[in-house]
FIMIKOL-41442 format. One record per residue (C-alpha): x, y, z. Coordinates in steps of 0.2 Angstrom, whole numbers, plus 5000, padded with zeros to 4 digits. Layout:
<r <X; Y; Z>>;
...
% end
This chain:
<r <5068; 5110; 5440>>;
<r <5078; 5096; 5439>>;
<r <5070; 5079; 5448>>;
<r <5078; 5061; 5452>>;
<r <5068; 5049; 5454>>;
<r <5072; 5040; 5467>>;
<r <5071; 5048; 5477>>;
<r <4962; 5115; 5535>>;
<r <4949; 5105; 5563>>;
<r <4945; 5087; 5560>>;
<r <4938; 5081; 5576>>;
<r <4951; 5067; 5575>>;
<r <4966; 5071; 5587>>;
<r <4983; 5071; 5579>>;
<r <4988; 5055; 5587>>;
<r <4971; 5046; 5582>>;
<r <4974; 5052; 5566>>;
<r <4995; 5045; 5565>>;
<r <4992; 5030; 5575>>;
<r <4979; 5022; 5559>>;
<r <4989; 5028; 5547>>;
<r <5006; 5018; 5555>>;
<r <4993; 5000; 5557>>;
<r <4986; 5003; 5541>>;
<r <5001; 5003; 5530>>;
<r <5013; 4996; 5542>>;
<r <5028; 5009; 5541>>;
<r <5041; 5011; 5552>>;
<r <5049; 5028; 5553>>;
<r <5066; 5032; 5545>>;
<r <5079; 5037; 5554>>;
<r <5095; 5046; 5553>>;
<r <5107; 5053; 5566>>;
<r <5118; 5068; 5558>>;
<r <5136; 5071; 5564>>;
<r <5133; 5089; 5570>>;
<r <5146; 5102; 5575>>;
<r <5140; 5113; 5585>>;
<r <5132; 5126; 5578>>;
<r <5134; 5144; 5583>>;
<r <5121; 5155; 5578>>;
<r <5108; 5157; 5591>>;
<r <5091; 5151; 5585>>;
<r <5079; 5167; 5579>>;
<r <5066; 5178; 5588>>;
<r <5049; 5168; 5588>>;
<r <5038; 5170; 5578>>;
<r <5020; 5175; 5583>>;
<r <5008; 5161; 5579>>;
<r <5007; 5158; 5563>>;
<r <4988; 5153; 5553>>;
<r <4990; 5134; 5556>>;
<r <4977; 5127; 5546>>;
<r <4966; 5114; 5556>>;
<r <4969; 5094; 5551>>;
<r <4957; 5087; 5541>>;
<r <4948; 5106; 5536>>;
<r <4949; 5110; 5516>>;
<r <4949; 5128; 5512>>;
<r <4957; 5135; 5496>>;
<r <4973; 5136; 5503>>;
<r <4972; 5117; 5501>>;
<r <4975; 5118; 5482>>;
<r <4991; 5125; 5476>>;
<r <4999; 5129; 5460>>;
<r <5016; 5129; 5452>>;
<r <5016; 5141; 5438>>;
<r <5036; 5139; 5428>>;
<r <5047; 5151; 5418>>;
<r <5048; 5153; 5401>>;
<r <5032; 5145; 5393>>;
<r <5018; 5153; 5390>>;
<r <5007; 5137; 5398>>;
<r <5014; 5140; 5413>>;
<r <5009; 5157; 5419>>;
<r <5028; 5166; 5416>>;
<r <5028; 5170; 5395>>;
<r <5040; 5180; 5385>>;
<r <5028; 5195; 5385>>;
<r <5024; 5194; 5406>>;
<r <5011; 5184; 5416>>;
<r <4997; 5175; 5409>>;
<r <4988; 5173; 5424>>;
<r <4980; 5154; 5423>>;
<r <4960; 5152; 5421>>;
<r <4950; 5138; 5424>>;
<r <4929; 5132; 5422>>;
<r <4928; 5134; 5442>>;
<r <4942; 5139; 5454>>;
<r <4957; 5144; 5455>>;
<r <4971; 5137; 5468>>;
<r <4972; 5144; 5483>>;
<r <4993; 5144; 5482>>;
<r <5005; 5149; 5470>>;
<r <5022; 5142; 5474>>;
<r <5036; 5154; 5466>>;
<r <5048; 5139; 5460>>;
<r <5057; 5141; 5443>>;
<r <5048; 5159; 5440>>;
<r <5064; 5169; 5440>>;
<r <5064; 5173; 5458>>;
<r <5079; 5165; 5465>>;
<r <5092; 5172; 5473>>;
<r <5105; 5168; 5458>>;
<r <5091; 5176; 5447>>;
<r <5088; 5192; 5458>>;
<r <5108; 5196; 5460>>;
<r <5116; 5187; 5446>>;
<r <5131; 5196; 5444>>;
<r <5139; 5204; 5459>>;
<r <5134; 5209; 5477>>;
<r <5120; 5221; 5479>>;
<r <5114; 5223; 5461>>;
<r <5096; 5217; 5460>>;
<r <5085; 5214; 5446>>;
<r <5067; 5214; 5452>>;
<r <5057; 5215; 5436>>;
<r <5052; 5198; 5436>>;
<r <5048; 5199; 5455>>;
<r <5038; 5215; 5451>>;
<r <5028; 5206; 5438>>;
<r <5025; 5193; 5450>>;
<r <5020; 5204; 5464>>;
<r <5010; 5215; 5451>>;
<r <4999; 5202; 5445>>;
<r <4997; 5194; 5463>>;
<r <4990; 5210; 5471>>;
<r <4976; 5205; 5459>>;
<r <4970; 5190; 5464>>;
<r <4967; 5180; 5480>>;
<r <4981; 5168; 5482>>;
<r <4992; 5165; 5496>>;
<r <5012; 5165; 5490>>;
<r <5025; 5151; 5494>>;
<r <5044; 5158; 5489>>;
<r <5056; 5146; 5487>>;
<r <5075; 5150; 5491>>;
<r <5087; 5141; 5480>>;
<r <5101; 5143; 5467>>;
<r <5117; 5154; 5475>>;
<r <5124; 5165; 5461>>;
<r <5138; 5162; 5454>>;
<r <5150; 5175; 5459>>;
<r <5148; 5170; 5475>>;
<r <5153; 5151; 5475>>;
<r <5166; 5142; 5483>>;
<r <5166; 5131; 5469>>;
<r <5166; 5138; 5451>>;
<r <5167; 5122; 5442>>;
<r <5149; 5118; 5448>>;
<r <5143; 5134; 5441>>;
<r <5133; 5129; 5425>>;
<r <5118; 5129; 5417>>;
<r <5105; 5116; 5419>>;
<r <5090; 5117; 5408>>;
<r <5077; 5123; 5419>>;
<r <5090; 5131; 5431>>;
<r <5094; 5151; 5432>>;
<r <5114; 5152; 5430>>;
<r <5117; 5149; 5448>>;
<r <5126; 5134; 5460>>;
<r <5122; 5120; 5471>>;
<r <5137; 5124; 5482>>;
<r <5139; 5133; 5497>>;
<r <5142; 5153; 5497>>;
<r <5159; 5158; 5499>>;
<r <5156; 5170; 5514>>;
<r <5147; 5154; 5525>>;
<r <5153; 5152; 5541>>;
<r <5143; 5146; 5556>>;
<r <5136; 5163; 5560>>;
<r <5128; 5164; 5542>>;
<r <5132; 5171; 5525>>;
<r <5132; 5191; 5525>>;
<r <5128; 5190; 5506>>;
<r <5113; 5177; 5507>>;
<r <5106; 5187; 5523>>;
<r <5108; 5205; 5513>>;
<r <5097; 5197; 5497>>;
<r <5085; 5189; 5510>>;
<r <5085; 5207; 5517>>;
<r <5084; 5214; 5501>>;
<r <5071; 5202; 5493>>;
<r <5059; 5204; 5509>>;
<r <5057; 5224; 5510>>;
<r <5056; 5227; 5492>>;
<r <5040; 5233; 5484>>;
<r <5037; 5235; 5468>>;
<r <5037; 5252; 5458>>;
<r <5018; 5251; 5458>>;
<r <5018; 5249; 5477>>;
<r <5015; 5232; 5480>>;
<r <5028; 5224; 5493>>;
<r <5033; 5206; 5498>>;
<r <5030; 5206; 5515>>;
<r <5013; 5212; 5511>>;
<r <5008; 5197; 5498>>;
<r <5023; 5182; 5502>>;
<r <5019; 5174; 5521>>;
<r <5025; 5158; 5517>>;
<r <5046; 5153; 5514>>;
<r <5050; 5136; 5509>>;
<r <5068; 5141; 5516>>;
<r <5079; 5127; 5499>>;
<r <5072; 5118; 5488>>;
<r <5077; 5099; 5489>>;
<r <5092; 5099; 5498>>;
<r <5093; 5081; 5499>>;
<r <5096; 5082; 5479>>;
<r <5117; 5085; 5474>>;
<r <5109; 5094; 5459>>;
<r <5103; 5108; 5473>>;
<r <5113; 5105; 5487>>;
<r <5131; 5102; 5489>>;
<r <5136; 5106; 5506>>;
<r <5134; 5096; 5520>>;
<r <5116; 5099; 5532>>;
<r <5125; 5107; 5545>>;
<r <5129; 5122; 5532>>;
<r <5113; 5124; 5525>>;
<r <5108; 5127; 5542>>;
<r <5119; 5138; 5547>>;
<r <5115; 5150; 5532>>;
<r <5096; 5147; 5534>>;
<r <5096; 5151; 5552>>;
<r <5099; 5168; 5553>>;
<r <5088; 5170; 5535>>;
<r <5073; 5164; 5545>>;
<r <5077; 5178; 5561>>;
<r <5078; 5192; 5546>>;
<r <5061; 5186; 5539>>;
<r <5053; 5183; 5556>>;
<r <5058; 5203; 5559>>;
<r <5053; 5210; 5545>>;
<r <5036; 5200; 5537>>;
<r <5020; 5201; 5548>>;
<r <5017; 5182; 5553>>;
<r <5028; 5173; 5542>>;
<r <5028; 5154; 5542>>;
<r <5042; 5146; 5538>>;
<r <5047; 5128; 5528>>;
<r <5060; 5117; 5531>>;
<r <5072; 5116; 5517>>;
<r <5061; 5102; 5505>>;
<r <5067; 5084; 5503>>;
<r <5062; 5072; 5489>>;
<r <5050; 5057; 5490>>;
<r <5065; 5044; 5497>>;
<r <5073; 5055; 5508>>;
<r <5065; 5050; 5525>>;
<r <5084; 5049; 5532>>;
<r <5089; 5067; 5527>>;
<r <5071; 5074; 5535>>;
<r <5076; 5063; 5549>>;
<r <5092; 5074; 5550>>;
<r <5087; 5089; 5546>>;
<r <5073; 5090; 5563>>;
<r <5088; 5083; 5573>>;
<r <5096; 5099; 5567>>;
<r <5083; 5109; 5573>>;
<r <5082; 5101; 5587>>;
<r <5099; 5101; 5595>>;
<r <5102; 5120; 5585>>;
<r <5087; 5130; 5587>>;
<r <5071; 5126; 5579>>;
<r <5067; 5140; 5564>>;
<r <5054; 5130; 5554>>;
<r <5034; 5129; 5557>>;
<r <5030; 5117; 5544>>;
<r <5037; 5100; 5537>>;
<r <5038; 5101; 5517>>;
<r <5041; 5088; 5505>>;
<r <5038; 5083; 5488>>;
<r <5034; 5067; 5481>>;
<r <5026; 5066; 5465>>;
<r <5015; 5049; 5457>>;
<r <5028; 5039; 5450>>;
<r <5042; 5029; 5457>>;
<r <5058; 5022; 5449>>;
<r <5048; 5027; 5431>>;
<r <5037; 5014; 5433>>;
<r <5018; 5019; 5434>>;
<r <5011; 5019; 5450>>;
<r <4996; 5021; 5459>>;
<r <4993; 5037; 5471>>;
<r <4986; 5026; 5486>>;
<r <5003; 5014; 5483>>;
<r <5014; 5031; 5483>>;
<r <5007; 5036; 5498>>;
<r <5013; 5022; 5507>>;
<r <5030; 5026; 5501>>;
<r <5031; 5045; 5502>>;
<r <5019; 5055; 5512>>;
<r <5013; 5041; 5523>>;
<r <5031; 5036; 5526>>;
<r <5033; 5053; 5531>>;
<r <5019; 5056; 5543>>;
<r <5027; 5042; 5553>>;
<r <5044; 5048; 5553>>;
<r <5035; 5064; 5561>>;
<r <5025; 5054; 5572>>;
<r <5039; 5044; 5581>>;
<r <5048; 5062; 5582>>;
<r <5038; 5075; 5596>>;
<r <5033; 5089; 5594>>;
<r <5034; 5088; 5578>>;
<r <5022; 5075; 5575>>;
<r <5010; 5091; 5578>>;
<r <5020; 5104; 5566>>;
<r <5009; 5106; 5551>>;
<r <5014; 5099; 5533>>;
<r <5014; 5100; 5515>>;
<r <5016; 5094; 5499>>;
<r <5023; 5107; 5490>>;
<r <5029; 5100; 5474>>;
<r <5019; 5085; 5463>>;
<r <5015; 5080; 5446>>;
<r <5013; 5062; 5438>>;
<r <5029; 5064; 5433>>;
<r <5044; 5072; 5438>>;
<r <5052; 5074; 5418>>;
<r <5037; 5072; 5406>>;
<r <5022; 5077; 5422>>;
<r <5013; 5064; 5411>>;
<r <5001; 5049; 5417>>;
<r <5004; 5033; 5409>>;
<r <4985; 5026; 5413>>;
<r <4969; 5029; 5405>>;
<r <4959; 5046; 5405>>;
<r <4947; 5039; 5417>>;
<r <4960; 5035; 5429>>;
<r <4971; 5049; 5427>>;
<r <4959; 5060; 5430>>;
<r <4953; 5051; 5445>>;
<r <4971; 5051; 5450>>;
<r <4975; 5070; 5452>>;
<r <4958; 5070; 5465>>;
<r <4963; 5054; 5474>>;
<r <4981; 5062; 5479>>;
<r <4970; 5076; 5484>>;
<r <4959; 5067; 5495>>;
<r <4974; 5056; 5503>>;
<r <4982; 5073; 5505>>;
<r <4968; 5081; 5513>>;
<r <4961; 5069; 5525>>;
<r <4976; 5065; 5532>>;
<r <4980; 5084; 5538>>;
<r <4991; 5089; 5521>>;
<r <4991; 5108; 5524>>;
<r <4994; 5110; 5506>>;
<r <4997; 5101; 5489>>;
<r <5005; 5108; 5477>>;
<r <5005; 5104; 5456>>;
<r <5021; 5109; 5447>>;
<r <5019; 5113; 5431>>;
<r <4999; 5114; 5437>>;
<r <4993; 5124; 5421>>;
<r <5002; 5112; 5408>>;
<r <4994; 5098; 5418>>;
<r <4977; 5102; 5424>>;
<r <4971; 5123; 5421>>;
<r <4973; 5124; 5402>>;
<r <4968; 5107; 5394>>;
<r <4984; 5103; 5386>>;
<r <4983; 5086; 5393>>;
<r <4965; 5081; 5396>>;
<r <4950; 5094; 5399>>;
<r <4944; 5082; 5410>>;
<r <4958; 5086; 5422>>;
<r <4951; 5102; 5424>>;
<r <4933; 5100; 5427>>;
<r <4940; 5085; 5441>>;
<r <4949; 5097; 5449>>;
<r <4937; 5111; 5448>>;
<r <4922; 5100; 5455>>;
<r <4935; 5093; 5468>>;
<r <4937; 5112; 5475>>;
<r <4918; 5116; 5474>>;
<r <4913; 5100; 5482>>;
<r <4928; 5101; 5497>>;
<r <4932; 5117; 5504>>;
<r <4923; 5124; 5515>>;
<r <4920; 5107; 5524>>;
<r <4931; 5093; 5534>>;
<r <4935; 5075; 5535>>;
<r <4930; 5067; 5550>>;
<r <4944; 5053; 5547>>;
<r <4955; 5050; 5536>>;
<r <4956; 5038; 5520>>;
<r <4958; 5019; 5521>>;
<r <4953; 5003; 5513>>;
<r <4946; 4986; 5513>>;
<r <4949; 4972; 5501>>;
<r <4940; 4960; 5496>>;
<r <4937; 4950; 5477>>;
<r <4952; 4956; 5470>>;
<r <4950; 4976; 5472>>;
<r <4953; 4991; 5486>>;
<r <4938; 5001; 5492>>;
<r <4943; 5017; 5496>>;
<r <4932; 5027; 5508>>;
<r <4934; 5046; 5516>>;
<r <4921; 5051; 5530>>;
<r <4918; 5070; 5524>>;
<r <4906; 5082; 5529>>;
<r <4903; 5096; 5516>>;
<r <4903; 5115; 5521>>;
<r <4883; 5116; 5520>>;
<r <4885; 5102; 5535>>;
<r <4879; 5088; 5525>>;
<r <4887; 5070; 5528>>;
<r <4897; 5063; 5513>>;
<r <4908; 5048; 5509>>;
<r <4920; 5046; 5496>>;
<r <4924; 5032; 5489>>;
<r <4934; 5023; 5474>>;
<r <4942; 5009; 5466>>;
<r <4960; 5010; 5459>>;
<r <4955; 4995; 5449>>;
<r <4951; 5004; 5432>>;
<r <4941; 4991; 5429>>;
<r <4931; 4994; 5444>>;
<r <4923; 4986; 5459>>;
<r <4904; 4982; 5463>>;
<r <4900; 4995; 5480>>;
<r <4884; 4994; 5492>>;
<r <4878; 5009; 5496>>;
<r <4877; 5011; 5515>>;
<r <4862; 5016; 5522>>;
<r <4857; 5035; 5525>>;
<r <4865; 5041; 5508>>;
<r <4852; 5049; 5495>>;
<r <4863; 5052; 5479>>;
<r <4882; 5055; 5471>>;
<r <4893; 5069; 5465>>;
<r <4905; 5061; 5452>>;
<r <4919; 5073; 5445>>;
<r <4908; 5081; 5430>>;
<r <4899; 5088; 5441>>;
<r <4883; 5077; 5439>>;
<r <4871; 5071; 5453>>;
<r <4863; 5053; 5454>>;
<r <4850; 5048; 5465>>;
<r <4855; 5032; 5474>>;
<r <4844; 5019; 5489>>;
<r <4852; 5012; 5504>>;
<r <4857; 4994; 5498>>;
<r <4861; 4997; 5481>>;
<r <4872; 4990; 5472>>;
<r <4884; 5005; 5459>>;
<r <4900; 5002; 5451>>;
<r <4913; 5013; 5458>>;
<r <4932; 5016; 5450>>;
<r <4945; 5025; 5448>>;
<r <4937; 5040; 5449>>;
<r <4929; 5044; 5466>>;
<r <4912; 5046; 5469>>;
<r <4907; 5058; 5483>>;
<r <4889; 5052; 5492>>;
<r <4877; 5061; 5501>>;
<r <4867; 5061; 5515>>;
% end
């Protein structure tokens, strides 16, 4: 994976939910006009509708996982899978990203010759366990370039290209449309089949990136287009992904839904990735939001109907290179629920943590990651946020709040500090007691003064 830098029903409509936000942070939407030529290919069959998850709803699909290639902390050993475990839950999402299932991976060396045994171990171990699958299409092998020179090996990358295929013309690429073909009927010698266990298609990772990318967005739609029509045919309610974008790339999303627009729209959902660091300076998930996913949920806003297309994060870490935190425990492991929250209450179909057993499931890091991230699933899903998360300010510190009521039906609130120091809080009337992140419960009076920081505290009702 290689990064730069810069770069589920809430009873809150979708405009009430978008017009906050755009006061609250006071963001304007990017935009971004691209030079189209017209594109031939007529847009695909559509889709019947897919499971759009409800704004503001939690469920397990809420939680996602990246597992990566080639270390045994992340899920794809030398020896086969090792299938992540962790104190509570699992992630309701396995995003296949860097785990040997790309298309220069599959069909490295000429036309037509596939090698599914990574996909099969994929789709064996899957078949086992409850877990709704994301693919990923990237990397164009490299006998099919127009561009030998970019054929190379990056460190995390399978030998493929960022350029174009050779055969792309503006009614698609045969060889991309044969392995999608390919890739979407195969089953796997034990029986278990793709279009059975895969629904969800993030259609290119980070386009926006040269290190993925090198054509120009016209092309990546003409070969995506008629992809998405062959998927749509052939796998019972698919959903598909736009191509992703990175955190600072509000102009190419801009482009890429005027593509779709003027062209034929293919995708159901907006995806992004934006992870908790900026320029390589520590940052603060409530300040990244501003910049990255809020920024982003304005852009959709001022852009109808897809301000009410559903969205993900489907890629996120601390950091991009090292998926470290530069903070204290305390406030890293508060950290990895507050992106969670932010995500959730504001409608975030899914988030999704590359590298998620190095950084959270096997206590490499911090084992209080995981017990965070556990309680953060047992305490949310099942229930809904009733609006999404904002602040006040007031002696030099940020309250955070998130109106939330818990699948049992009982009123909550979470709240926290980004102050690692932290912040004096009054607890409003009607709450009882608080669930902090290990689990514990404290009772707690109306008018009472507790300490809140930087990780949140959920009270009750």
């Amino acid at each position: 994976m290689l990064k730069c830098v810069n770069r589920a029903g809430s009873n809150v409509s979708s405009a009430a939910r978008i017009l906050p936000l755009m006061l609250l942070l006071f963001l304007l939407a990017c935009g971004g006009s691209p030079s189209s030529s017209h594109i031939s290919p007529p847009p695909p069959p559509p889709a019947g509708p897919p499971p759009t998850p409800r704004p503001g709803f939690v469920s397990a699909f809420s939680f996602g996982m990246q597992c990566g290639i080639g270390t045994v902390a992340n899920c794809k050993g030398n020896t086969g899978i090792n299938w992540p475990t962790t104190q509570g839950q699992q992630p309701g999402v396995l995003r296949l990203h860097d785990t040997g299932t790309s298309w220069a991976s599959l069909e490295p060396t000429v036309a037509g010759s596939y090698q599914w045994g990574v996909l099969d171990e994929w789709l064996d171990t899957i078949e086992m366990h409850s877990v709704a699958v994301i693919q990923v299409f990237s990397w164009v092998p490299c006998w099919d370039t127009v561009d030998t020179s970019t054929c190379t090996k990056p460190t995390v990358s399978p030998n493929g290209t960022n350029s174009p295929p050779s055969d792309l013309t503006a009614s698609g690429s045969p060889t991309f449309n044969d392995f999608v073909t390919a890739f979407i009927t195969h089953c796997s010698p034990a029986g278990n089949c793709v279009s059975k266990y895969i629904k969800y298609y993030e259609m290119w990772n980070e386009w926006d990136l040269a290190a993925h990318w090198t054509g120009t967005a016209d092309q990546l739609y003409q070969m995506l287009a008629p992809a998405a029509g062959i998927i749509r045919q052939n796998v019972p309610q698919a959903v598909i992904l736009t191509p992703s974008v990175t955190a600072s790339a509000q102009s190419e999303l801009q482009a890429w839904l005027n593509l779709e627009n003027a062209n034929g729209r293919i995708s159901d959902w907006v995806d992004w990735h934006a992870y908790l660091i900026d320029n390589s300076l520590p940052i603060t998930p409530e300040d990244k939001w501003t910049v990255s996913s809020g920024a982003f949920l304005s852009l959709l806003a001022a852009n109808p109907p897809w301000d009410k297309a559903p969205w993900a994060n489907t890629e996120t870490n601390f950091d991009p290179m090292t998926f470290a935190c530069s903070y204290t425990a305390d406030d890293c492991t508060g950290q990895i629920v507050r992106w969670q929250i932010l995500h959730d209450s504001w409608g975030a179909s899914t988030l999704d943590w590359y590298k998620w057993n190095q950084t959270i499931g096997s206590n490499l890091q911090n084992p209080q990651y995981e017990t965070a991230y556990s309680n953060a699933m047992q305490y949310t899903v099942g229930g809904h946020y009733t609006a999404a998360a904002s602040f006040t300010a007031a002696n030099g510190a940020s309250t955070w709040t998130a109106p939330f009521v818990e699948a049992n039906g009982t009123s909550a609130l979470w709240v926290w500090t980004p102050k690692e120091s932290g912040t004096p809080y009054t607890v409003p009337s009607g709450y009882v007691d608080y669930l902090d992140l290990t689990g514990a419960k404290t009772s707690v009076t109306a008018g009472q003064t507790i300490n809140i920081g930087p990780e949140p505290f959920l009270l009750e009702q």
